[in-house]
GUDREN-400814 format. One record per residue (C-alpha): x negated, y negated, z negated; residue number from 1; residue in three letters. Coordinates in Angstrom, 1 decimal. Layout:
BEGIN
R     east    north       up     i    aa
R        X        Y        Z   NUM   ALA
...
This chain:
BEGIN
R     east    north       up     i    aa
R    -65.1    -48.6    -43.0     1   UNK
R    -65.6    -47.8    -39.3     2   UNK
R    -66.6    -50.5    -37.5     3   UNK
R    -67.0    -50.8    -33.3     4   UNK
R    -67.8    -52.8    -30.9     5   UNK
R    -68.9    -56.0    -30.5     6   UNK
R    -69.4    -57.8    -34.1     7   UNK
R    -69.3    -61.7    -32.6     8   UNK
R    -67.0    -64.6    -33.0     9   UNK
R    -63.6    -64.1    -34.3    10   UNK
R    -64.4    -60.0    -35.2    11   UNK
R    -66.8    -61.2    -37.5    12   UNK
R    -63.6    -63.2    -39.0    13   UNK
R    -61.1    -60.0    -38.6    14   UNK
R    -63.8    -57.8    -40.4    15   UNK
R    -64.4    -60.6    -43.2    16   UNK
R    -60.6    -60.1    -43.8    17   UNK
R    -60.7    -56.2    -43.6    18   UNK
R    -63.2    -56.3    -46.1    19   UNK
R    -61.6    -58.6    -48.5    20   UNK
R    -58.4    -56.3    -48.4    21   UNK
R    -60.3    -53.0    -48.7    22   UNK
R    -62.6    -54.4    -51.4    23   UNK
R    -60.2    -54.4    -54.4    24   UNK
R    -59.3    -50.9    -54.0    25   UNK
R    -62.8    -49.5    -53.9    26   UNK
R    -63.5    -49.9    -58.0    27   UNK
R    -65.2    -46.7    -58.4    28   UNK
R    -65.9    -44.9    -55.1    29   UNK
R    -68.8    -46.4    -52.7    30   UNK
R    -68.7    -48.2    -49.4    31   UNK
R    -69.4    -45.8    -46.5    32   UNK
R    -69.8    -48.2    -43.1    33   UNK
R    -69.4    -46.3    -40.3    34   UNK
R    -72.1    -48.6    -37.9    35   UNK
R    -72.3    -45.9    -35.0    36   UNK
R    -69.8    -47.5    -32.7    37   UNK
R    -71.6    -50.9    -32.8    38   UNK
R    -72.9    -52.2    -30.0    39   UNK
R    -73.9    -55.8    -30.6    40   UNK
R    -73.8    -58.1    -34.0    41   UNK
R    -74.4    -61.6    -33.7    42   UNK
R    -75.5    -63.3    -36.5    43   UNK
R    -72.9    -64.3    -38.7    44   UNK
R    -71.7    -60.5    -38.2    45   UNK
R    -75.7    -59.9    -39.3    46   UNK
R    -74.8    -62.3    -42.3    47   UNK
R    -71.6    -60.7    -43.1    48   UNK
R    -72.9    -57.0    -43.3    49   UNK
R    -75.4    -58.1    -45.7    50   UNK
R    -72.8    -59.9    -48.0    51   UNK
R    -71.1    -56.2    -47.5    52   UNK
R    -74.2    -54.5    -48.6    53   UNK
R    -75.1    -56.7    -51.7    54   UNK
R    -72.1    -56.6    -52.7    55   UNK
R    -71.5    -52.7    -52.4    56   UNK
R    -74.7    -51.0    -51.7    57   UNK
R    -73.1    -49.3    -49.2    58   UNK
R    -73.8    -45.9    -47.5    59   UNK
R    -74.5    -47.0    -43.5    60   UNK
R    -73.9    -44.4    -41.0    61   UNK
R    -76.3    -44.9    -38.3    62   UNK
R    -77.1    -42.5    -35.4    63   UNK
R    -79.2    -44.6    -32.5    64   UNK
R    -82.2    -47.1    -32.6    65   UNK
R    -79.8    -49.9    -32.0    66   UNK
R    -77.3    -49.0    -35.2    67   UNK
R    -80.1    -48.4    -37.2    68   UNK
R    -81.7    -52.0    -36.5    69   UNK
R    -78.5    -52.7    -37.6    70   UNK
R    -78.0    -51.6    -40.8    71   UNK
R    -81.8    -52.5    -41.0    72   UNK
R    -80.8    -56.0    -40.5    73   UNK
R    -77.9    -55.5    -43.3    74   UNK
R    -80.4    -54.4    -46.3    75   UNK
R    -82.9    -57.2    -45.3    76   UNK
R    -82.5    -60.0    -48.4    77   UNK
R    -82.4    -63.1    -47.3    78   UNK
R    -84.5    -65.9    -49.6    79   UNK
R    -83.4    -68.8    -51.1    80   UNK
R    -84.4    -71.1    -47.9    81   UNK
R    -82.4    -68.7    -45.8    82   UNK
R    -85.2    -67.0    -44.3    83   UNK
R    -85.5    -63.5    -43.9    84   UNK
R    -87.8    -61.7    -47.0    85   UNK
R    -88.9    -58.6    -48.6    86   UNK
């Protein structure tokens, strides 16, 4: 899943959709999520590549400082108050 961009507002919504359409179909293969054409993620896109990653494990393709705080932010578990943990 290649994703590009700026993940904020409504793209967070258009991606949640992409995701629940693709998701069905991956049964046995793995997530790959293409991140290297990101260029900003708000929060809920932060919140929604986590949900994407716990729910996959996916492989993130990262190539730049920025992409890789990215899919930094995506493997980062968030605790049951809803703060950022281990």
């Amino acid at each position: 899943m290649r994703l590009e961009g700026k993940m904020a507002g409504a793209w967070v919504d258009e991606c949640r959709k992409a995701w629940l359409s693709l998701a069905p179909s991956l049964s046995p293969r793995k997530l790959s999520l293409d991140l290297r054409g990101l260029t900003f993620v708000d929060e809920a896109g932060a919140q929604l590549l986590r949900e994407i990653y716990e729910a996959t494990k996916a492989d993130m393709l990262a190539d730049s400082p920025l992409t890789k705080h990215f899919a930094e932010q995506a493997r980062r578990q968030l605790g049951s108050n809803g703060h950022k943990g281990a």
